[in-house]
LUMMI-740918 format. One record per residue (C-alpha): residue number from 1; residue in one letter; x, y, z. Coordinates in Angstrom, 2 decimals, always signed. Layout:
+-----+------+---------+---------+---------+
! seq ! type !      px !      py !      pz !
+-----+------+---------+---------+---------+
! NUM !    A !       X !       Y !       Z !
...
+-----+------+---------+---------+---------+
This chain:
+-----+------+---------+---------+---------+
! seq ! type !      px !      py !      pz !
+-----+------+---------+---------+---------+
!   1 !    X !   +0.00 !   +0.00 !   +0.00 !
!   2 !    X !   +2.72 !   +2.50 !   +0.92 !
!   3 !    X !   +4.77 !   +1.67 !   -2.13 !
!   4 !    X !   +1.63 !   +2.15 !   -4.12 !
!   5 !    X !   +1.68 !   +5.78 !   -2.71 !
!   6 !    X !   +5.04 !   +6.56 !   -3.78 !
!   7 !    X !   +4.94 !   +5.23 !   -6.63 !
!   8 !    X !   +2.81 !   +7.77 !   -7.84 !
!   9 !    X !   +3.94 !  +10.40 !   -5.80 !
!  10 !    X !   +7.39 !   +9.64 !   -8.00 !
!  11 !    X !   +5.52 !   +9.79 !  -11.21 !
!  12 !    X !   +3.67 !  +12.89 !  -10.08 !
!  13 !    X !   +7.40 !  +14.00 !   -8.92 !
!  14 !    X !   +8.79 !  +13.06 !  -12.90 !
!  15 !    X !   +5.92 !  +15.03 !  -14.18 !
!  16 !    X !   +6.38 !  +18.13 !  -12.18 !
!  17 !    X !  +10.10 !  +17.82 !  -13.78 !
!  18 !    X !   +9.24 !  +17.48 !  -17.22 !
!  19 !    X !   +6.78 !  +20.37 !  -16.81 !
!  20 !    X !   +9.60 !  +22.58 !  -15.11 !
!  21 !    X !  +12.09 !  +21.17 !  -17.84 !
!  22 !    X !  +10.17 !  +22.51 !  -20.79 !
!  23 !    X !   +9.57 !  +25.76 !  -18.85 !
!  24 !    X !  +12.96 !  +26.68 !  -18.59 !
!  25 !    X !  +14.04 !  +25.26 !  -22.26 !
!  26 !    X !  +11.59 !  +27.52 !  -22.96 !
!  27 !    X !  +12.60 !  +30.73 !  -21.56 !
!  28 !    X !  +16.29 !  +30.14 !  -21.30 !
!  29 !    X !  +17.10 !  +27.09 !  -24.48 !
!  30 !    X !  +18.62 !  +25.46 !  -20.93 !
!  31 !    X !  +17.73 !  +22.33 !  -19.05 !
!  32 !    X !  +19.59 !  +22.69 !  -15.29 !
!  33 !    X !  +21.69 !  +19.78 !  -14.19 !
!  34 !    X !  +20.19 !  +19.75 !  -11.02 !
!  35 !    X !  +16.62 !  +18.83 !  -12.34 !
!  36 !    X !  +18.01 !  +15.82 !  -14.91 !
!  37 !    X !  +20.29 !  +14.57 !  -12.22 !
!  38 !    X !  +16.90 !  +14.46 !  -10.22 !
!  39 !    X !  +15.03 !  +12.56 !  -12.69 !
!  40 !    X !  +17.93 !  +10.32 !  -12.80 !
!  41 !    X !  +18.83 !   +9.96 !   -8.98 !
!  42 !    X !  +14.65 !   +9.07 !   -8.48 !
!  43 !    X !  +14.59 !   +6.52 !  -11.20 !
!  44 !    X !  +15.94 !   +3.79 !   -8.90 !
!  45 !    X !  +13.69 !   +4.38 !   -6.14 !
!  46 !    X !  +10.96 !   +4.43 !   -8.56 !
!  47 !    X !  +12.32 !   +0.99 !   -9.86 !
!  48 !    X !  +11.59 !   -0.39 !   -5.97 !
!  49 !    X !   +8.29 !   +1.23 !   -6.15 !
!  50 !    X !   +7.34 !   -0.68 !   -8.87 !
!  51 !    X !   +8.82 !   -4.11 !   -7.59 !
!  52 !    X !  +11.12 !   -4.13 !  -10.57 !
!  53 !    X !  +13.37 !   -7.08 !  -10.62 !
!  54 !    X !  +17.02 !   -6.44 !  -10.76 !
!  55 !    X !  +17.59 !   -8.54 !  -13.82 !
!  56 !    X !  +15.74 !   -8.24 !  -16.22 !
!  57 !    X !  +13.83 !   -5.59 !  -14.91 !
!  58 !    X !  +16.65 !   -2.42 !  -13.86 !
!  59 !    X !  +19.47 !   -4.43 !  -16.51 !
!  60 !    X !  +17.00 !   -3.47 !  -19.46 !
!  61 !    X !  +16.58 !   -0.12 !  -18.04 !
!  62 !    X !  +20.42 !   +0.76 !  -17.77 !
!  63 !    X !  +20.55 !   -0.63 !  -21.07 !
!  64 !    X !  +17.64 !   +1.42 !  -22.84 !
!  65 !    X !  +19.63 !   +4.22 !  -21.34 !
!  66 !    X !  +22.80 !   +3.39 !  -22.17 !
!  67 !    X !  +21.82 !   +3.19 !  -26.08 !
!  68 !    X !  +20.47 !   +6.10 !  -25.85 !
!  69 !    X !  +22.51 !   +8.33 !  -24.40 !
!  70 !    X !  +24.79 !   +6.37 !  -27.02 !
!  71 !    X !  +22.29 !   +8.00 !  -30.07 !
!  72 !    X !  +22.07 !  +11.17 !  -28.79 !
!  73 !    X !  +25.84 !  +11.99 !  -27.86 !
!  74 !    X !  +26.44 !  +11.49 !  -31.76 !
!  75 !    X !  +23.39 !  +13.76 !  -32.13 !
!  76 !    X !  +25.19 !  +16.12 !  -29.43 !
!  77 !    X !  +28.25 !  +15.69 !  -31.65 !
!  78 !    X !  +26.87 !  +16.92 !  -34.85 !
!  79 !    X !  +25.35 !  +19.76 !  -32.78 !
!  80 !    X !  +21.52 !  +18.25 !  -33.83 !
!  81 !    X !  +20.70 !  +18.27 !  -30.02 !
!  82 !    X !  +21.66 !  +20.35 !  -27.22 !
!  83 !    X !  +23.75 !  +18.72 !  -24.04 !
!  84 !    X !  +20.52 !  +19.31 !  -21.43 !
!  85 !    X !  +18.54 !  +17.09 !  -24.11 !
!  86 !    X !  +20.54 !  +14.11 !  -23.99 !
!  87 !    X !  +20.35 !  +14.27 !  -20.50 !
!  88 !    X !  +16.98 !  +14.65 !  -19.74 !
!  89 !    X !  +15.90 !  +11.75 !  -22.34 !
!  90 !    X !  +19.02 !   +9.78 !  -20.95 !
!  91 !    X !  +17.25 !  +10.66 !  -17.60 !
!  92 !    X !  +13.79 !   +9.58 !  -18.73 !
!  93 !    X !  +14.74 !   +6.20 !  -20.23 !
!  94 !    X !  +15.43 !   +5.09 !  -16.81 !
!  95 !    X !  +11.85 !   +5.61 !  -15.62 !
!  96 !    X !   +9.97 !   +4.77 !  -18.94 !
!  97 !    X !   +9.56 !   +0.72 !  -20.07 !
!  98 !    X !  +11.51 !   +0.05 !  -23.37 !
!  99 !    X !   +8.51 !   -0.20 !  -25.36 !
! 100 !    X !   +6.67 !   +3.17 !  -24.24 !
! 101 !    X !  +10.61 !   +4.81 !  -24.68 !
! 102 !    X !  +10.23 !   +4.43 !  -27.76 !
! 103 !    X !   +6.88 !   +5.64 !  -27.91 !
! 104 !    X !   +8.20 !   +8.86 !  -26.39 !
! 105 !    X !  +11.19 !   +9.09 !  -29.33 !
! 106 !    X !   +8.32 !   +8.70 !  -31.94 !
! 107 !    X !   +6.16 !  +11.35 !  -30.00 !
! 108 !    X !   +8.91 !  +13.53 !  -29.52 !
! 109 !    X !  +10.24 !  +13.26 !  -32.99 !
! 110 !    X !   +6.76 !  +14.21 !  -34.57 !
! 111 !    X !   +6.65 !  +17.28 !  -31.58 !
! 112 !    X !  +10.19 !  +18.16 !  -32.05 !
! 113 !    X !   +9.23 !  +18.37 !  -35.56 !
! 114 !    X !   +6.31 !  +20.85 !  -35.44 !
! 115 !    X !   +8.49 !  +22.74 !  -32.87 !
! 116 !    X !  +11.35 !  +23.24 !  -35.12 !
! 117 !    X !   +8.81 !  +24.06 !  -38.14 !
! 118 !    X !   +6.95 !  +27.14 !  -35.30 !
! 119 !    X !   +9.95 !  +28.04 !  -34.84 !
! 120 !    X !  +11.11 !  +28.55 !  -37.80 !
! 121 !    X !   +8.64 !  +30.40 !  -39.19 !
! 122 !    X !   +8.78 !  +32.63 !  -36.26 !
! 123 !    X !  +12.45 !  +32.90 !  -37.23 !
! 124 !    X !  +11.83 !  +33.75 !  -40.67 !
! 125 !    X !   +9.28 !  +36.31 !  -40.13 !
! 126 !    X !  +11.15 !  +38.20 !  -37.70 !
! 127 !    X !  +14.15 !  +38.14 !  -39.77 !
! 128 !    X !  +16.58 !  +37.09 !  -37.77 !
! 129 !    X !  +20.45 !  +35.81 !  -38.98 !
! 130 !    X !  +21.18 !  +33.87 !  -36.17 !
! 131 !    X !  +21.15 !  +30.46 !  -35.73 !
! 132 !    X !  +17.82 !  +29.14 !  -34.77 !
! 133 !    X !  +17.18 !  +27.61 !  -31.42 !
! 134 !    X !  +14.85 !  +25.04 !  -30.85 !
! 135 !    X !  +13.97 !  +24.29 !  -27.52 !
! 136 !    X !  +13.55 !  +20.28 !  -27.72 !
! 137 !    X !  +13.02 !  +20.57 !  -23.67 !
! 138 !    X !   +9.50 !  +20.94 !  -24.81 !
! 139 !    X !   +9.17 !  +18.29 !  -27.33 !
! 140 !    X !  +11.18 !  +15.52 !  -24.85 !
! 141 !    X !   +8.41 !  +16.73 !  -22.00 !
! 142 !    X !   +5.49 !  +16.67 !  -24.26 !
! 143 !    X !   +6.20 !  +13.04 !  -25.49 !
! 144 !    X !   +7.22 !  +12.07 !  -21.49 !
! 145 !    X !   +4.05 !  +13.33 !  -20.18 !
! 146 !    X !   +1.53 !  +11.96 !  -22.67 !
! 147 !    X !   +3.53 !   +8.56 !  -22.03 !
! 148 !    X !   +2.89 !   +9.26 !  -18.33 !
! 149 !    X !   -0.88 !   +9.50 !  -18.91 !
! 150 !    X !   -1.49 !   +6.92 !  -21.08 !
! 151 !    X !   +0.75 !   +4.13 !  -19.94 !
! 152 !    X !   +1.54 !   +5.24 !  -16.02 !
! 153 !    X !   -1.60 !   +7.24 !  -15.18 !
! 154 !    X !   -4.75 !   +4.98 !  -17.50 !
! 155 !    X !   -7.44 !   +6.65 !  -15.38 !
! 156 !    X !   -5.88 !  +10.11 !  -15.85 !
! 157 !    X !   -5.34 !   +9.11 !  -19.60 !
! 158 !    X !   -8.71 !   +8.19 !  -19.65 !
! 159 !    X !  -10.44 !  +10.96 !  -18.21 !
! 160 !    X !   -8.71 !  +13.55 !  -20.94 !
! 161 !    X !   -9.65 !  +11.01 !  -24.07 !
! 162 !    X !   -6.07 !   +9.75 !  -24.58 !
! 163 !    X !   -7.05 !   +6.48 !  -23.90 !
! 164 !    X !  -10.17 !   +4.12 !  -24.19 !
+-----+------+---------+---------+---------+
């Protein structure tokens, strides 16, 4: 009963992070290290809460993580993706299953994708020359909390028509 408690207390903690993570992407094109170190440092007392098994359970999680954070530093690289990004997805596929994670890169690809295309246009018509900045921070939380409602939180899901 008590785990059940924190469990969601933890997801309604993650949410509250991806909400202030988009926020400040937002307003500053920065994600703190504080706030993804948070979202990491929870994950593994969110992996108790659950009753996640050490192997397979937490081994596929470093793992998911691991490839991504893989993926994106090449993105980072290439300078497609900003360092605050890669950590806050990095952060995120420690609390998300493999299968919803990548339901959140497909979501967040399609978001990240409008994004950029606002954005743009805003550029454009404001005629700026330099180099665009796309806050992804909103994309990344986007995708993270409509996986949150649909696959963590059915009922809340539910109750907004994301699910049936």
């Amino acid at each position: 009963m008590l785990s059940d408690y924190l469990h969601y207390a933890l997801l309604i903690a993650l949410a509250i992070a991806l909400v202030t993570a988009a926020i400040t992407d937002l307003r500053s094109r920065r994600i703190a290290n504080w706030l993804t170190g948070g979202v990491a440092l929870g994950a593994p007392l969110f992996w108790w809460a659950s009753g996640l098994s050490l192997w397979p359970g937490v081994a596929l999680q470093f793992a998911v993580a691991l490839a991504a954070f893989a993926i994106l530093a090449v993105l980072f690289a290439l300078r497609a993706m900003g360092g605050g990004d890669v950590k806050l997805l990095t952060a995120l596929a420690l609390w998300i299953a493999p299968l919803p994670f990548l339901q959140l890169v497909f979501v967040m690809a399609i978001l990240g994708g409008v994004l950029t295309l606002g954005f743009g246009a805003w550029h454009i018509m404001r005629r700026r020359k330099e180099r665009l900045a796309i806050p992804y921070g909103v994309a990344i939380s986007a995708a993270g909390l409509w996986i949150l409602s649909v696959h963590y939180f059915p009922a809340a899901g539910a109750a907004i028509g994301l699910t049936a």
